[in-house]
C-alpha positions in Angstrom: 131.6 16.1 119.3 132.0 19.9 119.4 135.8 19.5 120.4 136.2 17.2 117.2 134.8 19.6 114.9 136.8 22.2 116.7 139.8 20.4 116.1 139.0 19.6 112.5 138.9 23.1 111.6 141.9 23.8 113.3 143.9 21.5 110.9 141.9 22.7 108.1 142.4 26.1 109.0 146.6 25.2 108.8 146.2 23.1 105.4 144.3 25.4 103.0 146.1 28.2 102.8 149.3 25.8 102.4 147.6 24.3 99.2 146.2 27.8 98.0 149.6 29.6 97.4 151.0 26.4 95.8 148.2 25.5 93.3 148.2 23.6 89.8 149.9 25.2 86.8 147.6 25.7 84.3 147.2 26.4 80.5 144.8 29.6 79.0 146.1 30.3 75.2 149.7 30.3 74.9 150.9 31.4 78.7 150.9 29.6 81.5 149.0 30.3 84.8 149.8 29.7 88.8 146.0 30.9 90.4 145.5 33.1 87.3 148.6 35.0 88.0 150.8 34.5 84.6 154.1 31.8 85.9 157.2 31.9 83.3 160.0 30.5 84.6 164.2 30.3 83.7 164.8 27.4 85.7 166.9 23.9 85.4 167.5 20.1 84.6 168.7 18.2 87.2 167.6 14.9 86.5 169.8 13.3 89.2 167.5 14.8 92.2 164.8 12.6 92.3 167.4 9.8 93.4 169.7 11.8 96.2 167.7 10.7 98.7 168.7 7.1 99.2 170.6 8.1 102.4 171.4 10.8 104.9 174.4 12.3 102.9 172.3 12.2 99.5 169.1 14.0 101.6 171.4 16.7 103.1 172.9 17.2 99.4 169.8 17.6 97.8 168.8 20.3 100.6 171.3 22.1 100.1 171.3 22.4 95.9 167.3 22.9 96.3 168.1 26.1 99.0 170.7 27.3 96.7 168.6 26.7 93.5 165.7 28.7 95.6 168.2 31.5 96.4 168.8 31.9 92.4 165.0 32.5 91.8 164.5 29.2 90.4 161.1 27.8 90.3 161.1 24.7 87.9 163.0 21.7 87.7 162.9 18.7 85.0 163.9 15.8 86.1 164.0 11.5 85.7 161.4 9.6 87.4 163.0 6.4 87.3 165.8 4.2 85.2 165.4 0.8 83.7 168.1 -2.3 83.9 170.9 -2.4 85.4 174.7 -2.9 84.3 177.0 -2.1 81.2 174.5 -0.8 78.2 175.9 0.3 75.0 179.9 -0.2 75.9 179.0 2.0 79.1 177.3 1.9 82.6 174.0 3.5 82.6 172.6 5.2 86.0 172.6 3.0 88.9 170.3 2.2 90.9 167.6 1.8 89.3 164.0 2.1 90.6 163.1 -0.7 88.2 166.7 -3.2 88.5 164.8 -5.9 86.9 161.7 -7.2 84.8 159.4 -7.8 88.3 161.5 -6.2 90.2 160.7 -2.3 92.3 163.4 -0.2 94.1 161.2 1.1 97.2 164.1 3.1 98.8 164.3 5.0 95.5 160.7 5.3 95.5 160.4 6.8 99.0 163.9 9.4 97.7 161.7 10.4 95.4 159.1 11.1 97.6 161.4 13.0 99.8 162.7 15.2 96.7 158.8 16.2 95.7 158.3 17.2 99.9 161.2 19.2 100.1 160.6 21.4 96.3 157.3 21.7 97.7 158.2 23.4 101.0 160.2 25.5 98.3 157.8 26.4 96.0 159.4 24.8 93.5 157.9 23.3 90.4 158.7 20.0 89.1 158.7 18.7 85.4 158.9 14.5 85.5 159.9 12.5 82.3 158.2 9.3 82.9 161.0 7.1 80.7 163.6 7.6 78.0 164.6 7.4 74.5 168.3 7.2 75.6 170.1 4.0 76.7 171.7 6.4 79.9 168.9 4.9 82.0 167.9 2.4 80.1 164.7 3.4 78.8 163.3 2.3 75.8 166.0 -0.4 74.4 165.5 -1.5 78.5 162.1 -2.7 77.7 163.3 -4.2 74.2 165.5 -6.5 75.9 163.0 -8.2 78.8 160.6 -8.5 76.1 163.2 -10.7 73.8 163.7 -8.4 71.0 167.3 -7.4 72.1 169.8 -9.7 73.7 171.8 -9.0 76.3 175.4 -9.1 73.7 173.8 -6.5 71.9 173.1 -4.5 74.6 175.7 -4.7 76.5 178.0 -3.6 73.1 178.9 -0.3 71.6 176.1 0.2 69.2 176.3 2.1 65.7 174.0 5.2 65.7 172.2 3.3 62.8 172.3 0.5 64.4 170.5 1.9 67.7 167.8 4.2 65.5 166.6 0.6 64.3 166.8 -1.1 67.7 164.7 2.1 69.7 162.5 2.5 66.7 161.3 -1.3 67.6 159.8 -0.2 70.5 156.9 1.4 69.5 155.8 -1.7 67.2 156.2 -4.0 70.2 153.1 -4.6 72.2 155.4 -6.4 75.2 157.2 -3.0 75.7 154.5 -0.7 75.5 152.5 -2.4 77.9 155.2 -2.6 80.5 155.9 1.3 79.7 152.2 1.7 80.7 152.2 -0.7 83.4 155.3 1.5 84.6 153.8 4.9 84.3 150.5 3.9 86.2 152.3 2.9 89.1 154.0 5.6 89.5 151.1 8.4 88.6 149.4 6.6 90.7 151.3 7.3 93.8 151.1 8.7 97.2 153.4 10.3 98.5 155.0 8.3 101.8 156.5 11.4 103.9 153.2 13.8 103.0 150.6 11.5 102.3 149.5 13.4 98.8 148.8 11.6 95.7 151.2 12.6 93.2 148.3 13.4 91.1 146.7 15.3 93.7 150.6 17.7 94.7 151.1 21.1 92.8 154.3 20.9 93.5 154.4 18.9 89.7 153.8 21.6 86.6 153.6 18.5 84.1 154.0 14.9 83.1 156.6 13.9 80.2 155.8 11.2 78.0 159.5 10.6 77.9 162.6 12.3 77.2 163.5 13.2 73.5 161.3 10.6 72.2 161.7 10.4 68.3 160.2 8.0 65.8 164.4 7.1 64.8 163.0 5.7 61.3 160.6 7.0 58.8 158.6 3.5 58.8 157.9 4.1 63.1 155.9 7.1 62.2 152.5 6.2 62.2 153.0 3.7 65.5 155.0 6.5 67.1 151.9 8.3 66.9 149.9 6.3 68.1 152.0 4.9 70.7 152.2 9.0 71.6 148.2 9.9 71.8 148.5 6.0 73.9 150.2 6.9 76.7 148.4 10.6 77.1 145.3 8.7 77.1 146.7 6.6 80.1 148.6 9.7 81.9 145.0 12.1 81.9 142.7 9.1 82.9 144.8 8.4 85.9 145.5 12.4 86.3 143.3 14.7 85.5 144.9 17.9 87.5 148.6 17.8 85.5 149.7 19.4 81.9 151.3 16.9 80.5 153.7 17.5 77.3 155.8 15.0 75.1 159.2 15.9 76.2 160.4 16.4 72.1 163.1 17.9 70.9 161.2 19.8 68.1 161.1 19.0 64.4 164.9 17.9 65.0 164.1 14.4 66.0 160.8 14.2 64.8 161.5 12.8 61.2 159.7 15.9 59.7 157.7 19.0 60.7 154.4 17.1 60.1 155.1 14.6 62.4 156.0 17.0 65.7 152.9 19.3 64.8 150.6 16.1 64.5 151.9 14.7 68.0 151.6 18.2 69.6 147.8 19.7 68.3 146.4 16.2 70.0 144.6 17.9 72.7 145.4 15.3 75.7 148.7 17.6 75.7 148.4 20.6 76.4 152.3 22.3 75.6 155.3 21.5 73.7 158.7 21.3 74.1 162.0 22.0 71.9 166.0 21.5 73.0 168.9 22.9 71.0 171.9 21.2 71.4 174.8 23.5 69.4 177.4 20.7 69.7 175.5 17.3 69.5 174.1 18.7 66.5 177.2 20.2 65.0 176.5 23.6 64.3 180.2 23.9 65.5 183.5 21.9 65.5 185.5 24.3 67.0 186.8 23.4 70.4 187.3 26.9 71.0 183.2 27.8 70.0 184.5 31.6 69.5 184.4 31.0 65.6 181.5 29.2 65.3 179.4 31.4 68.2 178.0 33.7 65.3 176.3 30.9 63.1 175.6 29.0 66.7 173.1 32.0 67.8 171.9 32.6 64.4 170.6 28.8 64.3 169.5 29.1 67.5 167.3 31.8 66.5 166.0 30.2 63.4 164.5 27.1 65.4 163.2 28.9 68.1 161.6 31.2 65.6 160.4 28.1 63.6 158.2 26.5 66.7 157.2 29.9 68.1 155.5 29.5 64.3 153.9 26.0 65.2 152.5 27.2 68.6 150.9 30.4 67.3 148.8 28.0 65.1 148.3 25.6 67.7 147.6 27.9 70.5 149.8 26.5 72.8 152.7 27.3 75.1 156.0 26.0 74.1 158.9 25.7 76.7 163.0 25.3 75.7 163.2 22.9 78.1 166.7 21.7 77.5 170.0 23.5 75.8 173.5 23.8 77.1 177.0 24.5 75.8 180.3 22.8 76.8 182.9 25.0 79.1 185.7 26.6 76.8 187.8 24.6 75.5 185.4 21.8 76.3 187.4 21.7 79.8 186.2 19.4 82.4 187.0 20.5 85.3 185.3 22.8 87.7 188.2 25.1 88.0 187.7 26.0 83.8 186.3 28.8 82.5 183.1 29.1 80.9 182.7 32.1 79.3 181.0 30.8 76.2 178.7 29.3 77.8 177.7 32.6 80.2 177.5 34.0 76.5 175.4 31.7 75.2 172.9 31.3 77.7 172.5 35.1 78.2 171.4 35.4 74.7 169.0 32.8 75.0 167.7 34.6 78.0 167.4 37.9 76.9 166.0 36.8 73.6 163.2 35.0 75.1 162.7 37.1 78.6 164.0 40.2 77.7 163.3 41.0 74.1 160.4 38.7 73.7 161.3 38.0 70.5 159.5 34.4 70.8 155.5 35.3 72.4 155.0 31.4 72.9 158.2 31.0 74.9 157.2 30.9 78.4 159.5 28.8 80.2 163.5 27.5 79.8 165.6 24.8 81.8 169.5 25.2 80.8 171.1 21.6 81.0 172.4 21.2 83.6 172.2 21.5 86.9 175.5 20.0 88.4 175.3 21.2 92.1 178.0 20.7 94.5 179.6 17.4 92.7 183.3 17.1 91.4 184.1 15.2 88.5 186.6 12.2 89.3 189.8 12.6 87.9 190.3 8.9 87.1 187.7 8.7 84.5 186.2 11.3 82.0 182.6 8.9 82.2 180.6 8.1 85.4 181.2 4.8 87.6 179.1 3.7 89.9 179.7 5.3 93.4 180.7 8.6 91.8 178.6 11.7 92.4 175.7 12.5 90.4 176.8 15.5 88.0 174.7 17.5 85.7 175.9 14.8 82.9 174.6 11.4 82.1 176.8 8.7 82.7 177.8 8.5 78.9 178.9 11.7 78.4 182.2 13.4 79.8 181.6 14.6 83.3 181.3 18.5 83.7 180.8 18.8 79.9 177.5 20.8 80.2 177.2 20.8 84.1 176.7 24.1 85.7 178.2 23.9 89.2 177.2 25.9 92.1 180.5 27.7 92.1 180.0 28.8 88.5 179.0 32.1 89.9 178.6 34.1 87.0 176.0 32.1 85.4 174.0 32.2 88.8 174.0 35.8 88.8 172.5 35.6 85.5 169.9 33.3 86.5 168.6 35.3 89.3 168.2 38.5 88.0 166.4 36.6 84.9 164.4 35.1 87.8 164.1 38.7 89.2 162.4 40.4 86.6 160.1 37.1 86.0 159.0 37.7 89.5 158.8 41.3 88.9 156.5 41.2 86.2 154.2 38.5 87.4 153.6 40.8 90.7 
């Protein structure tokens, strides 16, 4: 019996400390805290790296971008839990494979990749940000569920939609009681997790900062409002019973693609979530049309600015940290390929960084992913959009590859992001 205990205490001994160093990221006011030490972070979105590990070439990939993202100072990552459907959505393939291919259907080798990816940013120190579904067709997401419950058919989804045309189709969702509950049947199965390779509940491994609701969800008509709502304070309800030791946030955009103001600050001083989110998106939202940016950079920082400045507002009344969890800028000229240069972009995002880490200008700010992480791929030449059996880049399938990616070989932005990273770690010493 002695020799048992002895042993016990031996692994025990081993474990703890391993758990200490890496423990929950909390909330106190507006900051965020890793075992009452302060944690801000300048980190990435690489929504692709939960599913590299479906095979030897995809694990040794995904080792390599995580050492190289480690090596920049990086400590947080956002990325996509799972995709819905399968096939051409919207004139366009979506990502393939899925971990849900069909209605009552489960992809357990991309369940078991994901469990791979959360082992190895542990062993890292790397946090990880998960958005639990999606307002965009790229992996299905919401219009996904539509269709299996009947209210889209497959014509229409397979087809080029109409941006109206889509705002009414996703605003559907949160009205129909088939789709929610299949969301919610979704998102308990995968909270609910253990992990295969390190035997941790997912609710139970720091190496997660937070649960997203779902990415860029937005009302996408007036009349949705009220079940957006509720369908919003739903699923946190369901995400804290099942996990009580996560932050869990929305995954918004900000007011953009919230309807209105009141609508984003009602959603966000619910108390099940404990921060908020914004993205800025210079080109999607046309604050230029210049391929060349260099005309348009003045009125493109000065926006940039005024929307930071405008939920760095919100959060001082709601007490809350607030993260820019997604923005990104096309190379120049909107060139594709790897060998372009990107100086721009290097612009842009190091006066997003300063502004926030540097001059502070924004108190609530405490964390920013640029999008995107794009790692070692190469975009094919044959095609501007993805294909199933190309690499993974930093871009969804429906947008041109290497648009916003940020490749390992963009040097100059790296350098950027680790002596952001550096005085972040400085300070927090």
């Amino acid at each position: 019996m002695r020799s048992c205990y002895c042993f016990l205490f031996i692994i025990l001994f081993h474990i703890t400390p391993a758990f200490s160093q890496r423990d929950f990221v909390s909330v106190k006011g507006h900051q965020f805290f890793i075992n009452n030490n302060p944690y801000s972070f300048f980190g990435v979105n690489m929504w692709y790296a939960g599913m590299l590990a479906q095979n030897e070439k995809g694990k040794q990939r995904l080792i390599r971008e995580l050492n190289f993202l480690k090596d920049q100072g990086v400590t947080n990552i956002r990325v996509l839990a799972r995709a819905e459907g399968m096939g051409i959505i919207n004139g366009r393939y979506r990502v393939e494979p899925a971990l849900q291919p069909a209605k009552e259907s489960i992809n357990g080798n991309l369940l078991n990749a994901f469990d791979f990816f959360l082992a190895e940013a542990g062993k890292r120190n790397i946090r990880v940000v998960i958005y639990l579904s999606n307002n965009w067709e790229w992996s299905g997401g919401f219009l996904q569920y539509l269709n299996w419950n009947g209210k889209l058919s497959d014509e229409r989804m397979r087809n080029t939609m109409e941006w109206e045309q889509m705002r009414d189709d996703i605003s559907m969702f949160y009205g129909c009681d088939g789709c929610k509950k299949m969301y919610f049947d979704a998102v308990r199965q995968f909270v609910s997790r253990i992990n295969s390779i390190t035997g941790i509940p997912y609710k139970s491994d720091p190496s997660i900062m937070a649960w997203e609701i779902a990415n860029e969800p937005r009302p996408m008509r007036p009349q949705a409002i009220s079940a957006f709502k509720a369908f919003i304070h739903d699923a946190a309800q369901l995400i804290k019973l099942i996990d009580k030791n996560h932050l869990l946030t929305i995954g918004s955009e900000g007011v953009t693609g919230s309807e209105n103001m009141e609508t984003y600050v009602s959603v966000h001083a619910d108390s099940l979530i404990d921060y908020a989110t914004l993205h800025i998106w210079p080109k999607n939202w046309q604050w230029f049309s210049d391929t060349s940016i260099s005309i348009s950079m003045p009125v493109v920082k000065a926006k940039s600015l005024a929307y930071l400045a405008q939920h760095d507002s919100i959060m001082k009344k709601l007490n809350k940290p607030l993260v820019l969890e997604e923005f990104g800028m096309p190379r120049d000229g909107e060139n594709l390929s790897v060998h372009s240069t990107y100086a721009h972009r290097l612009n842009y995002f190091e006066f997003i960084a300063e502004s926030i880490f540097l001059k502070h200008a924004f108190p609530r700010i405490c964390g920013a992913n640029f999008w995107a992480m794009g790692g070692e791929a190469v975009p094919g030449s044959s095609s501007s959009f993805w294909h199933p059996g190309d690499p993974f880049t930093g871009d969804p399938p429906f947008e041109p590859q290497g648009l916003n990616s940020v490749f390992v070989s963009d040097k100059a932005i790296w350098n950027m992001v680790k002596a952001i990273n550096d005085t972040l770690k400085n300070k927090s010493n």
